[in-house]
PASEBA-1860 file (N, C-alpha, C; in nm, 3 decimals):
! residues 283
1> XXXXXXXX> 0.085/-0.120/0.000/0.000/0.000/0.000/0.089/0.125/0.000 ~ 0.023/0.239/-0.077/0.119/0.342/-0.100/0.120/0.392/0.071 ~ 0.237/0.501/0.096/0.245/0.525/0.211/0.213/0.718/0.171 ~ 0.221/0.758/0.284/0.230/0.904/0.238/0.357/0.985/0.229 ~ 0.467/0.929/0.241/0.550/0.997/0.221/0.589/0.958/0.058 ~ 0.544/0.856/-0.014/0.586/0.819/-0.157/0.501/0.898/-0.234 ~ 0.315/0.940/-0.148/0.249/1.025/-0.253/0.323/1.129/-0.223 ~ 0.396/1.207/-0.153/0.434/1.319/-0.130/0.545/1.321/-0.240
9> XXXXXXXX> 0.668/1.255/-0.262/0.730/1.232/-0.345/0.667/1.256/-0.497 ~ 0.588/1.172/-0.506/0.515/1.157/-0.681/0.497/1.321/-0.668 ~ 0.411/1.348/-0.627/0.364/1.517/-0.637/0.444/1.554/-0.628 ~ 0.561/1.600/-0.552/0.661/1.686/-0.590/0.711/1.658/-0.715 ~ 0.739/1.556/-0.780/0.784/1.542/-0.896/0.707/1.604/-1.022 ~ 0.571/1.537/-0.993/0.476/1.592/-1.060/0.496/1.762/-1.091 ~ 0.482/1.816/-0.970/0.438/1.952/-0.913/0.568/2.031/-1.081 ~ 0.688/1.946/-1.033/0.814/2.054/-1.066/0.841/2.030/-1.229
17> XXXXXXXX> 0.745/1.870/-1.267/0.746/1.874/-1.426/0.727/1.967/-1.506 ~ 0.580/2.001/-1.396/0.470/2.106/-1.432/0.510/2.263/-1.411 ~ 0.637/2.236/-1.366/0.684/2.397/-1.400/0.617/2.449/-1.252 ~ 0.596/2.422/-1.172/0.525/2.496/-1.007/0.667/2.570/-0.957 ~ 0.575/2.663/-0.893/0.698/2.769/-0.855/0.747/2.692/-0.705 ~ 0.721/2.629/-0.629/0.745/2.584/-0.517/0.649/2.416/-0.507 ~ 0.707/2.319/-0.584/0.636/2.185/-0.564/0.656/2.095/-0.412 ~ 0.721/2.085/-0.382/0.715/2.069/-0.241/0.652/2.117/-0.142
25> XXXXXXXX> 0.584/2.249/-0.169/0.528/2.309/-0.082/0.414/2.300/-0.125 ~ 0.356/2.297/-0.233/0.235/2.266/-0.291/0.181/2.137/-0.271 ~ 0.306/2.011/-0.267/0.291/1.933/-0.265/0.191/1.860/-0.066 ~ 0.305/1.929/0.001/0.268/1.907/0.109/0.091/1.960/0.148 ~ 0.062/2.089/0.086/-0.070/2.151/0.088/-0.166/2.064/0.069 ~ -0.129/1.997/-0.065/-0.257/1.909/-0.103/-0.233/1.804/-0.021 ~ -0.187/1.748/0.056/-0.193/1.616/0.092/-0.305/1.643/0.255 ~ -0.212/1.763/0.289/-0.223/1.838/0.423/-0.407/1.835/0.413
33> XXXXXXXX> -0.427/1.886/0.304/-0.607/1.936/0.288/-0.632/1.800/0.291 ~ -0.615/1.719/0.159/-0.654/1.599/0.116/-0.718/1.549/0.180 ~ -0.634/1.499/0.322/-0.633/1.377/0.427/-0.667/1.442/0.517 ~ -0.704/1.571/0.536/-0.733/1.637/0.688/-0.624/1.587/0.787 ~ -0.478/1.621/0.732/-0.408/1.643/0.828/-0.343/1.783/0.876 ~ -0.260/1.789/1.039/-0.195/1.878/1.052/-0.047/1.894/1.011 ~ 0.050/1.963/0.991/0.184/1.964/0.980/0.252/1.844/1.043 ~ 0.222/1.830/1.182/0.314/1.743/1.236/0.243/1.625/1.220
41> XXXXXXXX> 0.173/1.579/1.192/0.094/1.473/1.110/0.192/1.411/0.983 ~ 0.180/1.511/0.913/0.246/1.448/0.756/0.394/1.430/0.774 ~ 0.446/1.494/0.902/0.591/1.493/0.926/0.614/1.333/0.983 ~ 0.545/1.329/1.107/0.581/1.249/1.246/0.518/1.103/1.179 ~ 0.425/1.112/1.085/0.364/0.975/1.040/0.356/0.972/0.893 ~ 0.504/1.011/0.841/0.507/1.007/0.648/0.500/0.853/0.649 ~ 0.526/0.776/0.720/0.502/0.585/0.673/0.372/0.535/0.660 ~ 0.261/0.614/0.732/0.165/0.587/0.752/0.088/0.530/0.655
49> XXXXXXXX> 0.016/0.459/0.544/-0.019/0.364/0.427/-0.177/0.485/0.407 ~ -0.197/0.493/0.323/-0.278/0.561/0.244/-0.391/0.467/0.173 ~ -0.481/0.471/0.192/-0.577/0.343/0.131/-0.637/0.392/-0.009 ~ -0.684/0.296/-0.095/-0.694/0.307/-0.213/-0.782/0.402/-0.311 ~ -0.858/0.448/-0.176/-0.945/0.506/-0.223/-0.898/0.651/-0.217 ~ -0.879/0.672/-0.115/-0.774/0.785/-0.084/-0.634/0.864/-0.203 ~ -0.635/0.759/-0.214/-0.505/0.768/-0.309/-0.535/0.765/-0.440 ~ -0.681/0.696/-0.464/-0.718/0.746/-0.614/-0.738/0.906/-0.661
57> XXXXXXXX> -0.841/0.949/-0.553/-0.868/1.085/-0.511/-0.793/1.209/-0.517 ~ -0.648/1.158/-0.409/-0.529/1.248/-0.398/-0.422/1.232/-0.572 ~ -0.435/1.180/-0.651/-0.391/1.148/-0.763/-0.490/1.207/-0.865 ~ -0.622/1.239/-0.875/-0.696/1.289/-0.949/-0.691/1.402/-0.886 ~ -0.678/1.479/-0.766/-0.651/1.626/-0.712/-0.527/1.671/-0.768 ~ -0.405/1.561/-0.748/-0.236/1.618/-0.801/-0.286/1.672/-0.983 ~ -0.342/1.559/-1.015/-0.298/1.579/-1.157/-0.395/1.756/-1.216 ~ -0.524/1.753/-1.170/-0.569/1.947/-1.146/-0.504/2.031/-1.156
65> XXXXXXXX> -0.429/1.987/-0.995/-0.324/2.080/-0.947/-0.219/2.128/-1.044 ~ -0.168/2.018/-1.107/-0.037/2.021/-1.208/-0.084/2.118/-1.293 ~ -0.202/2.072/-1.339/-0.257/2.125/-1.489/-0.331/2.299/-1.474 ~ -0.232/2.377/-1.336/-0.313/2.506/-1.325/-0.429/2.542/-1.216 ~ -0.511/2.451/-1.157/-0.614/2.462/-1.045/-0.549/2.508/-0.931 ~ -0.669/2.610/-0.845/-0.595/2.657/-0.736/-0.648/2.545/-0.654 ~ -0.550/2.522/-0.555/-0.564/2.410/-0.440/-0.738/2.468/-0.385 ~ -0.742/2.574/-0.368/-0.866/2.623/-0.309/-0.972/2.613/-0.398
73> XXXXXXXX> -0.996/2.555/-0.530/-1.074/2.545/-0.589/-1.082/2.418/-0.578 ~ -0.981/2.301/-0.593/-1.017/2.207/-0.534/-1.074/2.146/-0.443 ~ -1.037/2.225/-0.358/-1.112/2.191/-0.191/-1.241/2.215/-0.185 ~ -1.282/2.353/-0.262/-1.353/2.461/-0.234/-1.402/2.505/-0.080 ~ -1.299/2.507/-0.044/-1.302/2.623/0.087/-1.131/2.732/0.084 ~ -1.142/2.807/0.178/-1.019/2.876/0.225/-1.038/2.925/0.323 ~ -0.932/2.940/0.379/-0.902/3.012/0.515/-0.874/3.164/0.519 ~ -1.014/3.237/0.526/-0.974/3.397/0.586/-0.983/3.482/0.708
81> XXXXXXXX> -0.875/3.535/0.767/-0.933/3.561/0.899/-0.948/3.483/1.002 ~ -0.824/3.391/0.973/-0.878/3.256/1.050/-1.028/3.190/1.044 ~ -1.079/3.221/0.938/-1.240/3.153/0.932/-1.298/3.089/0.799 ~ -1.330/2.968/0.843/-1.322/2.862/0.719/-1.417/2.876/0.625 ~ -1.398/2.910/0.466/-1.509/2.979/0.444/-1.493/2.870/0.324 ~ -1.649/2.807/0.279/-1.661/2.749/0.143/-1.678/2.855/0.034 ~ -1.652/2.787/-0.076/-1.617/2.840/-0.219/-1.684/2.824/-0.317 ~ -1.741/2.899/-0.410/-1.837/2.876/-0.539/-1.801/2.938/-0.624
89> XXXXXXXX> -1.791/2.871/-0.744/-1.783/2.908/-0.902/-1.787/3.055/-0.917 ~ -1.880/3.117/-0.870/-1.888/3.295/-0.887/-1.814/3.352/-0.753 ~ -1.758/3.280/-0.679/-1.655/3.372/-0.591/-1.554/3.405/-0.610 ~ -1.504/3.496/-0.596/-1.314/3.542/-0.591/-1.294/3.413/-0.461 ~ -1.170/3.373/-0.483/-1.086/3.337/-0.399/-1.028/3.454/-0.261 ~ -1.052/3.416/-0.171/-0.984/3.536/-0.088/-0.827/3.541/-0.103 ~ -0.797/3.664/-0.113/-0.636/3.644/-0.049/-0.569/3.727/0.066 ~ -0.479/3.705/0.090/-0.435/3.707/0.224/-0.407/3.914/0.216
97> XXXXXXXX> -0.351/3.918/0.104/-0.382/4.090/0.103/-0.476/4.155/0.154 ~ -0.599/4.108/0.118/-0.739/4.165/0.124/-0.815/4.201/0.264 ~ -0.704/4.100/0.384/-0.681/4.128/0.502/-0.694/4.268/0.540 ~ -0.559/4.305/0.466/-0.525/4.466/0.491/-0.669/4.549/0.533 ~ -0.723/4.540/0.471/-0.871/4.590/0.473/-0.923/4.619/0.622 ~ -0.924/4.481/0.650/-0.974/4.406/0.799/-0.869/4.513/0.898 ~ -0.723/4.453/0.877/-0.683/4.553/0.961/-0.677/4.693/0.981 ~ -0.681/4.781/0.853/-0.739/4.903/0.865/-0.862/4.934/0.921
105> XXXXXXXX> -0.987/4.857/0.935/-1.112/4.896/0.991/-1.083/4.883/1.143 ~ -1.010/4.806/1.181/-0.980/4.749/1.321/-0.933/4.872/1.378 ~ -0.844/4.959/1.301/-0.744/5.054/1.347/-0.835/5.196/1.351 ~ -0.948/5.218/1.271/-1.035/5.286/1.316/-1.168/5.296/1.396 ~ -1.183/5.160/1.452/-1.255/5.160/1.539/-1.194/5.039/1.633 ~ -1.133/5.125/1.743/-1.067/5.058/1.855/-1.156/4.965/1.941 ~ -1.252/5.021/1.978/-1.377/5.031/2.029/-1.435/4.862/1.995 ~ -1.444/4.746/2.057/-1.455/4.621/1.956/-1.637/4.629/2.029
113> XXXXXXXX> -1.668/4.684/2.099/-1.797/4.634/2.159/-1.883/4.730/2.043 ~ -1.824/4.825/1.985/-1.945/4.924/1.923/-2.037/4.853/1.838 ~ -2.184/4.905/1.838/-2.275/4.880/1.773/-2.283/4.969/1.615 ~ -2.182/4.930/1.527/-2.152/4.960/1.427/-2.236/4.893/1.313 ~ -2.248/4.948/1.212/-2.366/4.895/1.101/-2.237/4.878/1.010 ~ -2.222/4.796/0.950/-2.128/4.747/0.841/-2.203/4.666/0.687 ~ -2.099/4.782/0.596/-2.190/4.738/0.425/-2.028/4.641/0.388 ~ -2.084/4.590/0.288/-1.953/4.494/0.245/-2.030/4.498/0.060
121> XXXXXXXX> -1.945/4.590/-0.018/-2.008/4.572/-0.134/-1.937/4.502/-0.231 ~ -2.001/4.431/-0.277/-1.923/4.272/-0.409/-1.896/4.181/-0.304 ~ -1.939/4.138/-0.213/-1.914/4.064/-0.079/-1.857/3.931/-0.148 ~ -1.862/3.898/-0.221/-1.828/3.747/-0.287/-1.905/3.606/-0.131 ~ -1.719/3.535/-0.112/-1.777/3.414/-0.004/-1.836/3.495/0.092 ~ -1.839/3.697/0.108/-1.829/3.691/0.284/-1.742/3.733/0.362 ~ -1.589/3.694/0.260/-1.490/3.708/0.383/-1.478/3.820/0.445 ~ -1.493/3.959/0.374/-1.475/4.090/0.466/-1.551/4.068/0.532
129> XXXXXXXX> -1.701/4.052/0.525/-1.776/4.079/0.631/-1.816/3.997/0.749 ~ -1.783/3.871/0.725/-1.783/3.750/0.839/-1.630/3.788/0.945 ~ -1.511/3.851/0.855/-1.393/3.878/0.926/-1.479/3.992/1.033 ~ -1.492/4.107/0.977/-1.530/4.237/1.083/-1.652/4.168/1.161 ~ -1.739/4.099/1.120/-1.820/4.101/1.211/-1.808/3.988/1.342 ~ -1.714/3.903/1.295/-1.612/3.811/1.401/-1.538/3.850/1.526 ~ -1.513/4.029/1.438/-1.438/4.127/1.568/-1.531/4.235/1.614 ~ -1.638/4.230/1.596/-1.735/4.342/1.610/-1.839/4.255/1.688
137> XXXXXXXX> -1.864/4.184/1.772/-1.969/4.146/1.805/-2.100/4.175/1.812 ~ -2.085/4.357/1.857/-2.228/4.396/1.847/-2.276/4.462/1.747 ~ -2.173/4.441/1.594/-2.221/4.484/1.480/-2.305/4.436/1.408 ~ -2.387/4.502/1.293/-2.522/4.451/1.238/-2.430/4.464/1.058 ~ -2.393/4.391/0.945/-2.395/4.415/0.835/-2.477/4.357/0.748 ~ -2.447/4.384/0.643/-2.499/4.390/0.486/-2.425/4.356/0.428 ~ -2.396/4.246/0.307/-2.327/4.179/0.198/-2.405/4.220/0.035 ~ -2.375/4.315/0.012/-2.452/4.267/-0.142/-2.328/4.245/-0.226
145> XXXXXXXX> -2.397/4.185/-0.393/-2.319/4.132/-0.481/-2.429/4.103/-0.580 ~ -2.356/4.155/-0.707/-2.444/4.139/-0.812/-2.449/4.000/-0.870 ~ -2.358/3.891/-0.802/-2.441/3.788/-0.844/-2.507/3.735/-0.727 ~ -2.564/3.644/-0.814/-2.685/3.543/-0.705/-2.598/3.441/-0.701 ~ -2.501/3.377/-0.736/-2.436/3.212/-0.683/-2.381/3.301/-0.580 ~ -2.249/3.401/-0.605/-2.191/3.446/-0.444/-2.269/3.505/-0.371 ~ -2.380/3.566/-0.373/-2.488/3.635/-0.258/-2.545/3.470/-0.213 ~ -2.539/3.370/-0.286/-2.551/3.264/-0.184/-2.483/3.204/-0.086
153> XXXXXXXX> -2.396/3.163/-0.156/-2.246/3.126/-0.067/-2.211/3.235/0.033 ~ -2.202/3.370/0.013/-2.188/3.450/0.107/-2.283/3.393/0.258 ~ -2.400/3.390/0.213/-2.497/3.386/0.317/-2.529/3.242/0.335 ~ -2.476/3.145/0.296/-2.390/3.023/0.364/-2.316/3.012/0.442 ~ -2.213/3.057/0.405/-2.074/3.113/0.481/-2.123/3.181/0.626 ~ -2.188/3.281/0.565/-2.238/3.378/0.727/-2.276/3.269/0.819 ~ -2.378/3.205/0.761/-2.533/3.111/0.858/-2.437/2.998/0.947 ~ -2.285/2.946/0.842/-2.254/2.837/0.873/-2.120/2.900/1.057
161> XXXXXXXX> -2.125/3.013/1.031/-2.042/3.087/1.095/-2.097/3.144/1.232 ~ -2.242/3.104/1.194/-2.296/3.137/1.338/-2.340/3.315/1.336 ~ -2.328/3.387/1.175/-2.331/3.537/1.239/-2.495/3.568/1.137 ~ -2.549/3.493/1.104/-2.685/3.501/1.037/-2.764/3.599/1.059 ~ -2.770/3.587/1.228/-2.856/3.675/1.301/-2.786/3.846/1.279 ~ -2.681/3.854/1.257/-2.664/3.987/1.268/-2.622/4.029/1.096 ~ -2.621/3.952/1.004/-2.610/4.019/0.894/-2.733/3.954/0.784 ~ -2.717/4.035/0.677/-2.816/4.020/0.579/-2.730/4.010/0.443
169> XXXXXXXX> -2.739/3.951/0.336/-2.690/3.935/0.177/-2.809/3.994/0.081 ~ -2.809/4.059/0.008/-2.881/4.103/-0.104/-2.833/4.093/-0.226 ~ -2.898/4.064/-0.334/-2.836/4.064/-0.501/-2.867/4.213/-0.545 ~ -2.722/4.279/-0.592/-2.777/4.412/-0.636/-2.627/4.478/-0.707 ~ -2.704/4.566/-0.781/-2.559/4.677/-0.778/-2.473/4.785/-0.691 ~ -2.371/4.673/-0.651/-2.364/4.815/-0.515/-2.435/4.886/-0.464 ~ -2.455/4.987/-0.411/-2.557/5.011/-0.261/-2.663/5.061/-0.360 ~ -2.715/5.044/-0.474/-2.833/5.157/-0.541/-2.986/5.098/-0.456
177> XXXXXXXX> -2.953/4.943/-0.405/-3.101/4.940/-0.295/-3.071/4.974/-0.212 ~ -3.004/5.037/-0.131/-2.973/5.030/0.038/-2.983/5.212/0.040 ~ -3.049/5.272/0.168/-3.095/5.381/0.182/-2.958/5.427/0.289 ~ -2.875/5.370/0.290/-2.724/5.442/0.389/-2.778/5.405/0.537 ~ -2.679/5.514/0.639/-2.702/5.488/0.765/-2.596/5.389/0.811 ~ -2.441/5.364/0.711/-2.386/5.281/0.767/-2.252/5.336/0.831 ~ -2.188/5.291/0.934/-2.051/5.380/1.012/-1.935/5.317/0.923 ~ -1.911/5.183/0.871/-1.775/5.182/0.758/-1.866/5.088/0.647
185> XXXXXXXX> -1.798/5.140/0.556/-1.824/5.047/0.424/-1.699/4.975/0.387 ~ -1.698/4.892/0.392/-1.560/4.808/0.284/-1.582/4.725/0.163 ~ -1.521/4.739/0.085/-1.496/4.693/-0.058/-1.401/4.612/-0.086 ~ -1.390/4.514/-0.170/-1.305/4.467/-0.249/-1.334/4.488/-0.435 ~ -1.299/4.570/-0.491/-1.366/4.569/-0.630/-1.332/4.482/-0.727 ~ -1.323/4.465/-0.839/-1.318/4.463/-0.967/-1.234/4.551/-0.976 ~ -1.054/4.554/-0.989/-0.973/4.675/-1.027/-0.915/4.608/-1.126 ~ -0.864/4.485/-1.170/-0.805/4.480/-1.323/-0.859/4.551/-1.464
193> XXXXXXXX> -0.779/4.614/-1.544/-0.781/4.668/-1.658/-0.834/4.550/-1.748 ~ -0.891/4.557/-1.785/-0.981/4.486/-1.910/-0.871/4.393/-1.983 ~ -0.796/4.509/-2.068/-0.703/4.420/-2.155/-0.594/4.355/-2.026 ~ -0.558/4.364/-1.946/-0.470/4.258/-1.852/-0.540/4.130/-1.767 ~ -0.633/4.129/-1.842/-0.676/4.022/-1.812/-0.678/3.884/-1.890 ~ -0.643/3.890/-1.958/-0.545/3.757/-2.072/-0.358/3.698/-2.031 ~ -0.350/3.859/-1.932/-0.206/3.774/-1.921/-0.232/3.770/-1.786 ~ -0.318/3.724/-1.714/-0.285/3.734/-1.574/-0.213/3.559/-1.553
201> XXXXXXXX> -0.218/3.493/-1.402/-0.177/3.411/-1.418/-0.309/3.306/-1.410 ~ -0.263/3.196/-1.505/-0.391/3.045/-1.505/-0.480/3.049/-1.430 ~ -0.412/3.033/-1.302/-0.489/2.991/-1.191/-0.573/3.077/-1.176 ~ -0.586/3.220/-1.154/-0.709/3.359/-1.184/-0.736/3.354/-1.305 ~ -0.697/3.383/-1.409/-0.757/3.400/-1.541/-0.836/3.289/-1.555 ~ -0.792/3.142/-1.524/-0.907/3.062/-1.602/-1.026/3.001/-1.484 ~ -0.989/3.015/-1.365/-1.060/2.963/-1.239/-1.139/3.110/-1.164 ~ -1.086/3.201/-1.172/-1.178/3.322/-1.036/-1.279/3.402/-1.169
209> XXXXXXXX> -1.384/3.426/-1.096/-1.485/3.495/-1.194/-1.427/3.623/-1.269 ~ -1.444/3.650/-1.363/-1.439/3.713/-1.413/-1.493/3.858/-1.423 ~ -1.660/3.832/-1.337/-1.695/3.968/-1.296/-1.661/4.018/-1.144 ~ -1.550/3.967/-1.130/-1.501/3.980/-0.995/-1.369/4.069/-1.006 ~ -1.322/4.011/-1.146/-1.170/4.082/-1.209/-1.196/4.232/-1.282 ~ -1.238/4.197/-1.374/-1.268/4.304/-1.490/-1.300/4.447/-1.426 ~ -1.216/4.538/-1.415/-1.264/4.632/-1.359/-1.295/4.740/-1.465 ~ -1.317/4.708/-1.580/-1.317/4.797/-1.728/-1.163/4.918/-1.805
217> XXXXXXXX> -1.181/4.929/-1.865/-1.033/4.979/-1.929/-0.930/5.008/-1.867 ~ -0.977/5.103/-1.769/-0.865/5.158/-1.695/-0.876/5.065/-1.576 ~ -0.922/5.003/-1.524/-0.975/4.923/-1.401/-1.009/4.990/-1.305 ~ -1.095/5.126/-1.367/-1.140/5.208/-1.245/-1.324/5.248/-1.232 ~ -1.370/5.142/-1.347/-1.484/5.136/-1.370/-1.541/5.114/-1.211 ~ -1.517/5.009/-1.131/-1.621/4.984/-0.983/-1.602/5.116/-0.921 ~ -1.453/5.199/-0.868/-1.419/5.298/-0.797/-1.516/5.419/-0.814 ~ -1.529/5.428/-0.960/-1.559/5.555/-0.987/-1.775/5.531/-0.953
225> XXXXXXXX> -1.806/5.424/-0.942/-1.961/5.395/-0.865/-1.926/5.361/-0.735 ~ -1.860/5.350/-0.666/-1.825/5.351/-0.563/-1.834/5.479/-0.490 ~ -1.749/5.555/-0.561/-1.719/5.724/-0.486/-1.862/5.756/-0.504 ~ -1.963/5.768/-0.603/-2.058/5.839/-0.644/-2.175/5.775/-0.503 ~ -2.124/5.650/-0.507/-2.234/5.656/-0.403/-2.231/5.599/-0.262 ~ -2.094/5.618/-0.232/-2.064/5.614/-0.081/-2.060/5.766/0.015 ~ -2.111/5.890/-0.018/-2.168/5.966/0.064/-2.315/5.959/0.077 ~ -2.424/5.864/0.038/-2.568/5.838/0.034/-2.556/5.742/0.156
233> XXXXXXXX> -2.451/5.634/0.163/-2.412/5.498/0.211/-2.371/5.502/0.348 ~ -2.293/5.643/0.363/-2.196/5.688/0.513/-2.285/5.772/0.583 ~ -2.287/5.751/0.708/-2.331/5.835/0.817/-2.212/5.959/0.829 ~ -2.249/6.068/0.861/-2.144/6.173/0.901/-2.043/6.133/0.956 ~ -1.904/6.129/0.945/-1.810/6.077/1.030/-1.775/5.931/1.007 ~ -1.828/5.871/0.886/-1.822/5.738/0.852/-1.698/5.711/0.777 ~ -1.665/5.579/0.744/-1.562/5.535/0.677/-1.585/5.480/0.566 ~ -1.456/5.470/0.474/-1.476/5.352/0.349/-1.382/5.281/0.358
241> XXXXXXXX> -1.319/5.185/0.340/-1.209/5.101/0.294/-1.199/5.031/0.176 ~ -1.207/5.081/0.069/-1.123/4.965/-0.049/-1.025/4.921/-0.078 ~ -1.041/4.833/-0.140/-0.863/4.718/-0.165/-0.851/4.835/-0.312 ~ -0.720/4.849/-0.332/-0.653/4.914/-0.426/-0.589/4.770/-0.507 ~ -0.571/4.782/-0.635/-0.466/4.737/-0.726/-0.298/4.807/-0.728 ~ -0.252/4.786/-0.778/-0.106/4.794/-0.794/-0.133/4.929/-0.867 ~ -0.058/5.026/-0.818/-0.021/5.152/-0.858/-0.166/5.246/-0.855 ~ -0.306/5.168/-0.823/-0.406/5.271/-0.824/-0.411/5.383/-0.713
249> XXXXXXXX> -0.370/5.396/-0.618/-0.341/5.486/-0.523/-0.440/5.627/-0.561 ~ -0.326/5.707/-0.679/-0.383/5.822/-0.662/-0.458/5.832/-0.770 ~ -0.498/5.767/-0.854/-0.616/5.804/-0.879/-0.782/5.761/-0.848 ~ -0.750/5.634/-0.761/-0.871/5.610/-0.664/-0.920/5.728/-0.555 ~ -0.817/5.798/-0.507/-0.789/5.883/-0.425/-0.899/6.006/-0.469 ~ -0.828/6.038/-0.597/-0.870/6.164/-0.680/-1.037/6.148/-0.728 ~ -1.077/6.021/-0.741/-1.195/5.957/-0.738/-1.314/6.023/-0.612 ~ -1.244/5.982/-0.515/-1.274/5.972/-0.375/-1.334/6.114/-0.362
257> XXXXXXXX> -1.207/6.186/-0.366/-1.196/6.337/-0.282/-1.295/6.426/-0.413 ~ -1.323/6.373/-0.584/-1.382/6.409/-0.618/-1.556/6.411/-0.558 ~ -1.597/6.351/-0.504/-1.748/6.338/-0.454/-1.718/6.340/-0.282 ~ -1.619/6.417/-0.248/-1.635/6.494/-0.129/-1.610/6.414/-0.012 ~ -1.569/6.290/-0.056/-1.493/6.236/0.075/-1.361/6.264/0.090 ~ -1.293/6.259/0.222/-1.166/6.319/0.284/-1.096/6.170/0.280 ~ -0.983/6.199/0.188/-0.853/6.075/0.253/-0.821/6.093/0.324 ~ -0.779/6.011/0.373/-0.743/5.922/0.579/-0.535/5.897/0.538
265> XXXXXXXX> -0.513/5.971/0.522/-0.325/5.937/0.490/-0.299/5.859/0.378 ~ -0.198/5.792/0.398/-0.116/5.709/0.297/-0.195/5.552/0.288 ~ -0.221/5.517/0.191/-0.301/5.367/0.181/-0.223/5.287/0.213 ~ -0.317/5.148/0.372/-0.234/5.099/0.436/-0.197/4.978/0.336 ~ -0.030/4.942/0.355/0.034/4.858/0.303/0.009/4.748/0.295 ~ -0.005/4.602/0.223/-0.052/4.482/0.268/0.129/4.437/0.349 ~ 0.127/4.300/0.305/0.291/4.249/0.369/0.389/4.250/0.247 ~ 0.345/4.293/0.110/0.440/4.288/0.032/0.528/4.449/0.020
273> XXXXXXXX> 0.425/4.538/0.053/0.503/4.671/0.121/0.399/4.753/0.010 ~ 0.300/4.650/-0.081/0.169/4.735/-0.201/0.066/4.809/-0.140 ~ 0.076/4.956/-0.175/-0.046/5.010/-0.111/-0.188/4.920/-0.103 ~ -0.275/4.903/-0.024/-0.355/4.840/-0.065/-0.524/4.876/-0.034 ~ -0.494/4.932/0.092/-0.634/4.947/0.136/-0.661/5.129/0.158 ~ -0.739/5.187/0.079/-0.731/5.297/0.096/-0.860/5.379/0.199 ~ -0.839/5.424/0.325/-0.943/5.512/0.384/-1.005/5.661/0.341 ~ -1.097/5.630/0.352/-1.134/5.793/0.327/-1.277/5.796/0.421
281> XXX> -1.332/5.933/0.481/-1.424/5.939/0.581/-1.508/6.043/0.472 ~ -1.632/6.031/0.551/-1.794/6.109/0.527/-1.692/6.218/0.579 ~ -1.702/6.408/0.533/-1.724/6.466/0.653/-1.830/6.493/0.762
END
C-alpha cells in the first residue's frame, strides 16, 4: 500500500514537471487538505499507508493541481481571517492581502464592543464581512453582490459561521437598494484593466470569476460607482475602505476626494510593502 511519504514524493515530482513555482510546498498543501491532516501529522507519520481510495482521489486532485487549479478550488473552501469559508464558481478566492482591509477597519474603530452597522459591497464568499463582524460582536452588516451564486455562498458562509442573526446578503448593484445609515463600508472591487486580463496568471484567469476581475479599461470602472455613491451609504463621520490594485493609489484617491470624501493618509500597506487598502471618511 502506497504510504504518504511516496504520494508526497510523486507530487513533488509531478508539481516541478509542471513547471510549479514551489512543488514541495504545494505538494505538502494538497496532501495536508486531502487527508485532513496537521503539519506534524504528515511529518511524524510520512510511513503511515494511504488506502486506495484515498489515493485514487489524492492522484486525481495532483494531476488538477499540475494542470493550473488553485488548491482552493479544489477543496472549495479557504481560510480567511482565520475563518473557514466554502467556495463557489462565482466567488473570488480570498487572499491574504485583502486582510489589509480588515486591519485598517480594526485601526479605526478601537472600540470592539461598538454597535456599528457594516456594508460589504461585491461581498463574494463573505470574507470581509464575516472577518469584521467576528471582531465586532455587536455589529449589524450587509453583503450585497451582483451575483446570485456568491450572494448565496456569502450567506452560507455567514449562517454556517454562526453570524446570520446579525447580517443580511442582497443581489444588487452596489448600494443603489440600500438607503445608507452605515458607520464603515468596505470593498473589495473589480480593479483589473480589461485588456490585462489575458495575461494574468492560469490559476485567476481561467478559475476566479471574471466579474469579480474586470474592472473595465482603466480598471477604475467599480471605484468611480463607488465614490458616487458612498456619501448616500456613510453616516457623518463614517468610513470607506477599499482594496486598491497595484499603482491605483492616486487616482482612486482623486476619485474619492472628487465626490467629497476626505482621505485618511497614505493607503495601508498589505505584507508585500503594495499600497492596498485605501481610507477615506464622510465629513
Amino acid at each position: 500500500m502506497t504510504t504518504r511519504a511516496a504520494l508526497l514524493r510523486a507530487f513533488v515530482a509531478d508539481f516541478a514537471a509542471a513547471g510549479m513555482e514551489a512543488p514541495e510546498r504545494e505538494a505538502r498543501a494538497l496532501l495536508r487538505t486531502g487527508l485532513g491532516l496537521a503539519d506534524l501529522d504528515l511529518i511524524a507519520r510520512a510511513d503511515q499507508p494511504v488506502g486506495p481510495d484515498d489515493e485514487a482521489r489524492l492522484r486525481a486532485l495532483a494531476a488538477r493541481r499540475a494542470a493550473g487549479e488553485p488548491l482552493a478550488r479544489l477543496t472549495g473552501r479557504r481560510e480567511f481571517w482565520s475563518l473557514d469559508l466554502a467556495l463557489a464558481p462565482d466567488t473570488l478566492v480570498p487572499r491574504p492581502e485583502t486582510e489589509t482591509l480588515v486591519e485598517a477597519a480594526l485601526a479605526l474603530f478601537p472600540d470592539r464592543t461598538a454597535p456599528l452597522r457594516l456594508l460589504d459591497l461585491g461581498t463574494g464568499s463573505g470574507a470581509l464581512l464575516a472577518a469584521l463582524l467576528s471582531e465586532f460582536p455587536a455589529a449589524l452588516g450587509v453583503g450585497v453582490d451582483l451575483s446570485l451564486g456568491a450572494a448565496r455562498q456569502a450567506r452560507e458562509n455567514l449562517g454556517t459561521l454562526g453570524l446570520s442573526a446579525r447580517s443580511a446578503v442582497l443581489v444588487g448593484h452596489w448600494g443603489e437598494a440600500l438607503r445608507g445609515g452605515f458607520d464603515l463600508v468596505v470593498s473589495n472591487p473589480p480593479y483589473i484593466p480589461s485588456t490585462d486580463i489575458p495575461a494574468l496568471e492560469r490559476e485567476v484567469r481561467a478559475h476566479d470569476p471574471l466579474l469579480a476581475l474586470d474592472g473595465g479599461p482603466q480598471g477604475l470602472d467599480a471605484y468611480r460607482a463607488l465614490a458616487k455613491a458612498l456619501p448616500s451609504l456613510l453616516v457623518a463621520g463614517g468610513y470607506a475602505v477599499l482594496e486598491l490594485g497595484i499603482g491605483q493609489e492616486q487616482q482612486v484617491a482623486g476619485l474619492l476626494a472628487a465626490d467629497g470624501l476626505a482621505i485618511q493618509g497614505p493607503a495601508r500597506p498589505d505584507l508585500a510593502g503594495i499600497a492596498r487598502a485605501i481610507v477615506a471618511r464622510k465629513g
